[in-house]
FIFIFI-870258 format. One record per atom (N, C-alpha, C): residue number from 1; residue in one letter; chain; atom name; x, y, z. Coordinates in pm, whole numbers, plus 50000, padded with zeros to 5 digits. Example, Ala and Ser with C-alpha at 12.3 -4.5 7.8 and 13.67 -1.06 7.14 Angstrom:
// residues 2
ATOM seq type mol atom  east north    up
ATOM   1    A   A    N 51319 49431 50780
ATOM   1    A   A   CA 51230 49550 50780
ATOM   1    A   A    C 51320 49670 50780
ATOM   2    S   A    N 51285 49775 50708
ATOM   2    S   A   CA 51367 49894 50714
ATOM   2    S   A    C 51290 50003 50787
***
This chain:
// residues 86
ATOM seq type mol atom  east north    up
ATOM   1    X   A    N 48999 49323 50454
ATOM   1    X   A   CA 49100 49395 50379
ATOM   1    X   A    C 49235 49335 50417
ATOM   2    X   A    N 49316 49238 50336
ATOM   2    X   A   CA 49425 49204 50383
ATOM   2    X   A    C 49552 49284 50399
ATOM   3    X   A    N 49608 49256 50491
ATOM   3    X   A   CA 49733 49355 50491
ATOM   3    X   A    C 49835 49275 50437
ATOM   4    X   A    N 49906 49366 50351
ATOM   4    X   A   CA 50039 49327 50263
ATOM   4    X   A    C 50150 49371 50314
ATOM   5    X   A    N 50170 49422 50423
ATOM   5    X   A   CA 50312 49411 50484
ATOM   5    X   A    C 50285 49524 50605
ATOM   6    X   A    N 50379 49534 50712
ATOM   6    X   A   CA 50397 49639 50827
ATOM   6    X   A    C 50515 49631 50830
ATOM   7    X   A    N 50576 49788 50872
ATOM   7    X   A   CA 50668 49793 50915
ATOM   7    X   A    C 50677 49944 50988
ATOM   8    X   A    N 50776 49927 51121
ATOM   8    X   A   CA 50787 50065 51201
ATOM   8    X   A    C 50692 50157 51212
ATOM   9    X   A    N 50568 50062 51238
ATOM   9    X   A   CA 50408 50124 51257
ATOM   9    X   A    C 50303 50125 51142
ATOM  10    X   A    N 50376 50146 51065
ATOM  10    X   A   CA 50298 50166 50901
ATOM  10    X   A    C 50253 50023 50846
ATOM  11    X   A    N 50123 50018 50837
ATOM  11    X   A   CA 50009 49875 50784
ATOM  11    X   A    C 49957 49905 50626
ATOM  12    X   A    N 50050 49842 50578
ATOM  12    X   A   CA 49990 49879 50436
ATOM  12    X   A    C 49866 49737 50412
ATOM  13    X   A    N 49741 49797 50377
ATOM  13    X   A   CA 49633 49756 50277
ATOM  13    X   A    C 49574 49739 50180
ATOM  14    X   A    N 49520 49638 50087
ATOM  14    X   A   CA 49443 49673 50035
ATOM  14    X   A    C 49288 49613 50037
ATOM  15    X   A    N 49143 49672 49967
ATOM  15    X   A   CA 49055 49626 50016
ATOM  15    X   A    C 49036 49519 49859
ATOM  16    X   A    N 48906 49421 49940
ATOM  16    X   A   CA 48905 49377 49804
ATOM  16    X   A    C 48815 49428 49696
ATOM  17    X   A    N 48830 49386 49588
ATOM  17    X   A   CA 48751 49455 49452
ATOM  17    X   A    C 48727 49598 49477
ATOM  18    X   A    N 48868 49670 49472
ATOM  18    X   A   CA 48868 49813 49505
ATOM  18    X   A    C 48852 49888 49382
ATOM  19    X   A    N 48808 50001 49385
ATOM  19    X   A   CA 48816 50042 49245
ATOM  19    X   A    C 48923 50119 49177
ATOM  20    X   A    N 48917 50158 49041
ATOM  20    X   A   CA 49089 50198 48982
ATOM  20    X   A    C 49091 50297 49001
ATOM  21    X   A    N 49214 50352 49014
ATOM  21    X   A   CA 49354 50317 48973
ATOM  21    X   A    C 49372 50229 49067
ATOM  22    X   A    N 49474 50137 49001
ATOM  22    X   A   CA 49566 50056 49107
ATOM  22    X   A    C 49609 50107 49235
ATOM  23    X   A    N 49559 50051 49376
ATOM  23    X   A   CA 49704 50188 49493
ATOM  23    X   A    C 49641 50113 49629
ATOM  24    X   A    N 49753 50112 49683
ATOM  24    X   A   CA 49714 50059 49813
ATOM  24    X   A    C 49663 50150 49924
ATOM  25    X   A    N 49695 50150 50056
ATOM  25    X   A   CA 49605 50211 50173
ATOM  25    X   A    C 49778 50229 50254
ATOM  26    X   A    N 49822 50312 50318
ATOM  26    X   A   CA 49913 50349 50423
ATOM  26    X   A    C 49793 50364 50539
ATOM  27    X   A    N 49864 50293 50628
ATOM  27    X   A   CA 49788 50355 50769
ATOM  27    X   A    C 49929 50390 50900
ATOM  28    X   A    N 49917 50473 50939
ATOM  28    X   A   CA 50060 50513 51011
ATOM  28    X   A    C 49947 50590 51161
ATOM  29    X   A    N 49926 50479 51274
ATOM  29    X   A   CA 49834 50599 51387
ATOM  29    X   A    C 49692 50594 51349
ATOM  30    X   A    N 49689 50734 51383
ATOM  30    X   A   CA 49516 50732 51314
ATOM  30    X   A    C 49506 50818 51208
ATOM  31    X   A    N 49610 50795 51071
ATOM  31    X   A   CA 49604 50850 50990
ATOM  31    X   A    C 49618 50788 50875
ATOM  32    X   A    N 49562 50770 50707
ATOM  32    X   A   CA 49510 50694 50618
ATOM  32    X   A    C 49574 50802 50530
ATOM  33    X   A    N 49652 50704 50407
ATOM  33    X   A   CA 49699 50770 50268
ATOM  33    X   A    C 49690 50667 50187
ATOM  34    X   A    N 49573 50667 50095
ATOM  34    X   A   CA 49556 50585 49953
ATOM  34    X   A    C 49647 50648 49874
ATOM  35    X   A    N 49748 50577 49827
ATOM  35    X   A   CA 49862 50549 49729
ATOM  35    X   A    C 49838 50549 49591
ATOM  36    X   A    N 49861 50551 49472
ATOM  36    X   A   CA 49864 50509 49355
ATOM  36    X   A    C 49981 50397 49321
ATOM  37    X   A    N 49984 50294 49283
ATOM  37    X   A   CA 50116 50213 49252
ATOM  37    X   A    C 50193 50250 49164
ATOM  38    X   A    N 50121 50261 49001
ATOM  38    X   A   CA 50227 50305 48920
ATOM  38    X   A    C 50268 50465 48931
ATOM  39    X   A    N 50210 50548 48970
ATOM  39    X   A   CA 50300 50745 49015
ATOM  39    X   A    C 50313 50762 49134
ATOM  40    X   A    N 50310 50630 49237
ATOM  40    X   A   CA 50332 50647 49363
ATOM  40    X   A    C 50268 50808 49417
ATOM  41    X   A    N 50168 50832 49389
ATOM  41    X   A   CA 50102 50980 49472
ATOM  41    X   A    C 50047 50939 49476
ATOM  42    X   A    N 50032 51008 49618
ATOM  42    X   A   CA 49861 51018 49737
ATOM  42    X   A    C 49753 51066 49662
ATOM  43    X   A    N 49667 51000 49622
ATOM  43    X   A   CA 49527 51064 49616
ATOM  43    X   A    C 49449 51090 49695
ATOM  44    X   A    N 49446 51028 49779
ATOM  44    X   A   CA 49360 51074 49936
ATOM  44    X   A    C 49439 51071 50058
ATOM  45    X   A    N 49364 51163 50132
ATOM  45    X   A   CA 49439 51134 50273
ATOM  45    X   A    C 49566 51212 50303
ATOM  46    X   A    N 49654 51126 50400
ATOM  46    X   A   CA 49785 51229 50432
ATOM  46    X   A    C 49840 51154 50593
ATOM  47    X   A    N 49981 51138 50544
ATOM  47    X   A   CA 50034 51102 50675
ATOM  47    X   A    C 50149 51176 50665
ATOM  48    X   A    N 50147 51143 50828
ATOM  48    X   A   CA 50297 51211 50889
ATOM  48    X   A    C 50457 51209 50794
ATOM  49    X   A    N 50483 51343 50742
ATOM  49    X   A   CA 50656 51341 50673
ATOM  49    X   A    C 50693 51257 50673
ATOM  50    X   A    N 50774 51198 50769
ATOM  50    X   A   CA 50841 51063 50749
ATOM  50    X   A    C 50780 50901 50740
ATOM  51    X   A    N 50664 50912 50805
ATOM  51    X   A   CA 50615 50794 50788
ATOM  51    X   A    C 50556 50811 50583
ATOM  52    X   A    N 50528 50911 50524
ATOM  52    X   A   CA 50538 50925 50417
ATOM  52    X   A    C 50673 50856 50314
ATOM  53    X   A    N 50750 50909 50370
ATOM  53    X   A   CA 50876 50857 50274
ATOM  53    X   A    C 50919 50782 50312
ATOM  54    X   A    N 50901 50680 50456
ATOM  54    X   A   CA 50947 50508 50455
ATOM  54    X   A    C 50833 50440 50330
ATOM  55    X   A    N 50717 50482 50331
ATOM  55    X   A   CA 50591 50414 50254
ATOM  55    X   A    C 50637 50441 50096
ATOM  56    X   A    N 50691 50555 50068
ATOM  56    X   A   CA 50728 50586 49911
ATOM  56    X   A    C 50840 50502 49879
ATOM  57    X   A    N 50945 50452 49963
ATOM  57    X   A   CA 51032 50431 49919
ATOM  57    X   A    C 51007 50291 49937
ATOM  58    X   A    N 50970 50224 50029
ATOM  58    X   A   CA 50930 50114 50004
ATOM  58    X   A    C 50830 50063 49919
ATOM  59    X   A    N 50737 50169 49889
ATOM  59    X   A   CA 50662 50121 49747
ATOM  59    X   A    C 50726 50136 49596
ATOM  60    X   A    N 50852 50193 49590
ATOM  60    X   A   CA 50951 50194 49510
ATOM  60    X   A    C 50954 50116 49476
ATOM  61    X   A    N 51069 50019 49608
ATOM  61    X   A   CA 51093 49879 49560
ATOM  61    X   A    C 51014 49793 49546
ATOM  62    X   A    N 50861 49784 49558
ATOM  62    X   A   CA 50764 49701 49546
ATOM  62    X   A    C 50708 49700 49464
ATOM  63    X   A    N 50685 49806 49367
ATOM  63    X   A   CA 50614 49814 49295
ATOM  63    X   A    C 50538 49703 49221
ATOM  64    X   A    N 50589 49605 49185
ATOM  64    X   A   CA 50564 49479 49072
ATOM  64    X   A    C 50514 49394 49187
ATOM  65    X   A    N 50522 49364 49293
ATOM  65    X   A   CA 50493 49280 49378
ATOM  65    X   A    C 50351 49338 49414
ATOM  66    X   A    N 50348 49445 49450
ATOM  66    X   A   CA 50197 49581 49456
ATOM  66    X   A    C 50148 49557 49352
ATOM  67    X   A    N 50146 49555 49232
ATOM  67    X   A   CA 50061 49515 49128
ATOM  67    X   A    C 50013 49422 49121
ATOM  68    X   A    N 50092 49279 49160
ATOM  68    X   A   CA 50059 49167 49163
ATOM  68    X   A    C 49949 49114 49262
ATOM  69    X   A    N 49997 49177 49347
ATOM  69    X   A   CA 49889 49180 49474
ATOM  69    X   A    C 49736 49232 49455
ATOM  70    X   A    N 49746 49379 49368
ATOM  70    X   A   CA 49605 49455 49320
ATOM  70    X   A    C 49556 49314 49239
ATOM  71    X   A    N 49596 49278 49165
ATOM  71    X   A   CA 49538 49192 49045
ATOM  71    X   A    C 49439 49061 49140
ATOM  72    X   A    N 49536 49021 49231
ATOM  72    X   A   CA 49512 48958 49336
ATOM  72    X   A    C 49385 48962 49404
ATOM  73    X   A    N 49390 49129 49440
ATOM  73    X   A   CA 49285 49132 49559
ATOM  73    X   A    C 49127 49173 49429
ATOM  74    X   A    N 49180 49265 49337
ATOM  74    X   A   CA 49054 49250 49280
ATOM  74    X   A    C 48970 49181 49238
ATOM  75    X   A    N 49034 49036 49229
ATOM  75    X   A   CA 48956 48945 49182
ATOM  75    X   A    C 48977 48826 49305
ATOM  76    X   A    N 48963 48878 49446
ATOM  76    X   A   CA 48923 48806 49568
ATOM  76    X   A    C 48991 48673 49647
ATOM  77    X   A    N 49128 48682 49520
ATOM  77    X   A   CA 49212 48573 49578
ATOM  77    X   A    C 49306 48641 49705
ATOM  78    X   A    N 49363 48547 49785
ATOM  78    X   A   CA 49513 48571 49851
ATOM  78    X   A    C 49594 48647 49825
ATOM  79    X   A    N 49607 48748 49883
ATOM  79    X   A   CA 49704 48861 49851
ATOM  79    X   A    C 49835 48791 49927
ATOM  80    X   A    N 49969 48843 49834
ATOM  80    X   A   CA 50046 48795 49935
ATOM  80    X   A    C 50191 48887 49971
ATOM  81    X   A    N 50238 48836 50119
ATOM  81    X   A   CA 50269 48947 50153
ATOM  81    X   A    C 50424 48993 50093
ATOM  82    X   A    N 50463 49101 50119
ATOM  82    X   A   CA 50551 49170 50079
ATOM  82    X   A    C 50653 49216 50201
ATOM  83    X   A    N 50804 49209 50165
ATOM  83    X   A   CA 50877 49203 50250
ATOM  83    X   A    C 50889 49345 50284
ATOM  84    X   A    N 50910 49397 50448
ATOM  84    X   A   CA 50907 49538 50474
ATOM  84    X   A    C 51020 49603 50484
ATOM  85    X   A    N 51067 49711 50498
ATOM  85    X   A   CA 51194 49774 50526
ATOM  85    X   A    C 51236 49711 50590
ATOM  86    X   A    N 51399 49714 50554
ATOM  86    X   A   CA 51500 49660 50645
ATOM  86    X   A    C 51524 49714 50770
***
């Protein structure tokens, strides 16, 4: 499962040939939140308040780069990475 960026603990993932919707993986500790890309909501899982809203807001600005990446991993190429919070 390559990782597409870390920052201030938080390992964002995705696996390959995952199934839809589009959405990556938050991991913050020992805690897991599958994302959606385009409505940015959690469908599964749950992390800590704030480690929540560094991950939202940085998937804000990512969005198109996160897509690019899904397209990427579903069809088993090189995901590539994405720049993390400043």
């Amino acid at each position: 499962m390559p990782i597409i960026c870390t920052f201030y603990g938080v390992v964002i993932r995705m696996f390959w040939r995952d199934h839809n919707p589009p959405h990556f993986h938050a991991f913050y500790g020992g805690d897991e939140a599958v994302i959606e890309i385009h409505t940015l909501k959690v469908v599964k899982g749950n992390l800590p308040r704030r480690a929540l809203i560094m991950v939202l807001e940085w998937a804000q600005d990512h969005r198109e780069e996160l897509s690019e990446d899904w397209t990427l991993c579903s069809t088993k190429q090189p995901t590539k990475t994405i720049a993390p919070l400043p």
